[in-house]
N, C-alpha and C positions, 0 to 999 in steps of 0.2 A: 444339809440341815433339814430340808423337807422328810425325806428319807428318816433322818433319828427322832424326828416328830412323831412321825407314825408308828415306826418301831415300839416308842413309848406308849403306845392307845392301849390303856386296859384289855384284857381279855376279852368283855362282853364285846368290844368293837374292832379287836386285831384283824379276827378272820376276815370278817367283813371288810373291811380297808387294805387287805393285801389283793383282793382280786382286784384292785382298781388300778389301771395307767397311772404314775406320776410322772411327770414331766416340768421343764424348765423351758421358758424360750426369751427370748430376750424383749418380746412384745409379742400385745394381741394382732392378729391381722386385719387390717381394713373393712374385710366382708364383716368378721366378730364384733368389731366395735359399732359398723352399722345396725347389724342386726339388734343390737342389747341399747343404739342411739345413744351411743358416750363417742363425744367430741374429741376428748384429750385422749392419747391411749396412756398417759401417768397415772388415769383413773381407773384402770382396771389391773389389779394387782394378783388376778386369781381369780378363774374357773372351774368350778365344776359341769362335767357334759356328761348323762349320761341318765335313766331314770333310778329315781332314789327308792332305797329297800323298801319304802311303805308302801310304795305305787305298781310294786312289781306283783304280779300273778305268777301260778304255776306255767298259765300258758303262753306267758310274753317271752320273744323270743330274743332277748335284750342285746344289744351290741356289749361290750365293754364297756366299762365307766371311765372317766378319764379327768383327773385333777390338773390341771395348767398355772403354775406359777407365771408371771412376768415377772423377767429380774429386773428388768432398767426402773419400771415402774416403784419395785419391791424398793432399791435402792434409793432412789431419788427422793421415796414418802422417809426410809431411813436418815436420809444426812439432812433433811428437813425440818423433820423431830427432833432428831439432839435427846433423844430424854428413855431411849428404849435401844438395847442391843440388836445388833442385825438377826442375831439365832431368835431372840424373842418374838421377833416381828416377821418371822420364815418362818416360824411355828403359829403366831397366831395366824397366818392369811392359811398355812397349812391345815390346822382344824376347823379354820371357819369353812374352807370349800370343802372336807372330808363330811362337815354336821348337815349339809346337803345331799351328802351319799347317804347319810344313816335319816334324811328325810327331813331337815330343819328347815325352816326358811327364814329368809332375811329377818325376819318379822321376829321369828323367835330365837334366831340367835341372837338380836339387841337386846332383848330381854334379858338374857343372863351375863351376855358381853356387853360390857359400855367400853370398850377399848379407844373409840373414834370421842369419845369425850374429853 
């Protein structure tokens, strides 16, 4: 689902979004959730690691970018809702951590996403 999310991304941000890791795990690990100081790991349903297009220089020698689904979390916020299909809600958590590859932040993706409302 993650996968045909992206596939879908416009032209202006295809390129960009293929060079990134996507991945699936079934939870964040214990050192991630200290680091980021979330309790629950149900709260964290998708990361992005890696620095985003606007921050990068010609001379930063960047690792890979890398998107992290949690499924147990992804799942658990689904049959909680009741009110949004699984593919809907794998693609939002999928463009929200991708809008931090192309340099969004939290801040500005509320702005045009009120999805948590």
């Amino acid at each position: 689902m993650a996968e045909a999310t992206r596939a879908a991304f416009p032209a202006p941000f295809a390129g960009s979004a293929a060079e990134v890791r996507l991945s699936v795990e079934d939870w964040a690990s214990d050192a991630l959730l200290d680091e980021m100081d979330i309790d629950d790991a149900y709260d964290l349903t998708g990361i992005y690691e890696g620095v985003a297009l606007t921050e990068r220089s010609v001379d930063w020698p960047e690792p890979p970018s890398s998107v992290t689904l949690f499924r147990r979390p992804i799942l658990d916020e689904w049959a909680a809702r009741g009110d949004v299909t699984i593919e809907a809600l794998v693609a939002h958590v999928t463009v929200h951590e991708f809008a931090h590859h192309f340099g969004w932040s939290d801040d500005d993706i509320a702005t045009i996403d009120r999805w948590w409302e």
